[in-house]
C-alpha positions as CSV (number, residue, x, y, z in Angstrom):
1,X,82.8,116.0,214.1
2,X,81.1,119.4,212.8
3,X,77.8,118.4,213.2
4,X,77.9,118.2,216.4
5,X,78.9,121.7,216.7
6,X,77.9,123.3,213.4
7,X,74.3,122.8,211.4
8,X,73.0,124.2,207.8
9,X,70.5,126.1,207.8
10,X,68.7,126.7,204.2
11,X,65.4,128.1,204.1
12,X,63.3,129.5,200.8
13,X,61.9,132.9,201.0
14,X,58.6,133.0,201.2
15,X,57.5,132.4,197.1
16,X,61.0,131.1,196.5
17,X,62.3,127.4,196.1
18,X,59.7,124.9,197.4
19,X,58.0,127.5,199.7
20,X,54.3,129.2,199.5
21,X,53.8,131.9,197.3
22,X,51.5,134.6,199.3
23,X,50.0,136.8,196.7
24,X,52.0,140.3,196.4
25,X,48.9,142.2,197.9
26,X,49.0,140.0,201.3
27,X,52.6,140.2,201.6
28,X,55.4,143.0,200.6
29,X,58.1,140.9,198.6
30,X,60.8,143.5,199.1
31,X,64.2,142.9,200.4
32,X,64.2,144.3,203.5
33,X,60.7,142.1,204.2
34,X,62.2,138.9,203.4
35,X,65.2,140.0,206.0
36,X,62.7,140.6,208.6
37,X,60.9,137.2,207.7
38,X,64.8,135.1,208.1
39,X,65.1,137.4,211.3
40,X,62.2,136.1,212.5
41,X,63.3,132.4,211.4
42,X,66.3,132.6,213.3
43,X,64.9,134.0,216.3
44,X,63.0,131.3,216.6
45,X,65.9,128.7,215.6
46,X,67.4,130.3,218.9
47,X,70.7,130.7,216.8
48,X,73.2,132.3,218.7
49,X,75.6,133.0,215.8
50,X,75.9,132.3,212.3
51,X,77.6,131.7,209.1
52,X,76.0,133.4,205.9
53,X,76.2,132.1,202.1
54,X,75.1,134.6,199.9
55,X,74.4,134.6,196.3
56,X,71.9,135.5,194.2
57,X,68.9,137.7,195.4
58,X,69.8,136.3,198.8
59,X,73.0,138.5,199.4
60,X,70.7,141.8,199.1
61,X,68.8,140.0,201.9
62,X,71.6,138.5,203.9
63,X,73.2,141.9,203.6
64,X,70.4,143.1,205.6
65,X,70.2,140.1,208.1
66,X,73.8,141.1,208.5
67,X,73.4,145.3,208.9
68,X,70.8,144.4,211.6
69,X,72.6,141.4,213.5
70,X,76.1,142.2,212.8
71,X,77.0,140.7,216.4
72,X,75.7,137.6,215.3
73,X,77.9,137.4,212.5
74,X,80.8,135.1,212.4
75,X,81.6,134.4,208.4
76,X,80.4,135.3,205.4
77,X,81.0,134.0,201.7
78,X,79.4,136.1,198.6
79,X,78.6,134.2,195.4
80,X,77.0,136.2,192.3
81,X,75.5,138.1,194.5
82,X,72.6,140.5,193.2
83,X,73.2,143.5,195.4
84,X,70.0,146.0,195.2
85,X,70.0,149.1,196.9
86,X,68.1,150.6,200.1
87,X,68.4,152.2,202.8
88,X,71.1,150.6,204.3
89,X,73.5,151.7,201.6
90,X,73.5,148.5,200.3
């Protein structure tokens, strides 16, 4: 069975999806945030490698996640993705 090896992981951005919406002057709601915020998710998930699904706003975020864990990469799949620039070329 998968799930005994594999699990999905979906979390909302912070004022996203069913998630809380911090005002914008408590927190920064730019891309390379909300990657530091899902780095700090899967730190704490302990996840050793992963898969990423990306569409939408969350590819210019997962491309991010991905440009600062690319070790921890295994797959990636790119759906409609909205790809906004920064730093990282991206």
């Amino acid at each position: 069975m998968l799930a005994d090896k594999y699990h999905v992981v979906a979390p909302d951005f912070p004022g996203y999806g069913e998630s809380s919406a911090p005002s914008v002057n408590d927190f920064d709601y730019s891309y390379e945030r909300l990657a530091t915020v899902t780095e700090k998710f899967t730190e704490k998930l302990n996840l050793s490698s992963y898969a990423l699904y990306l569409s939408d706003i969350g590819a210019s975020v997962g491309f991010r996640l991905a440009v600062m864990h690319r070790f921890l990469l295994r797959y990636s799949r790119i759906h409609a993705a909205l790809c906004a620039g920064s730093r990282y070329g991206i």
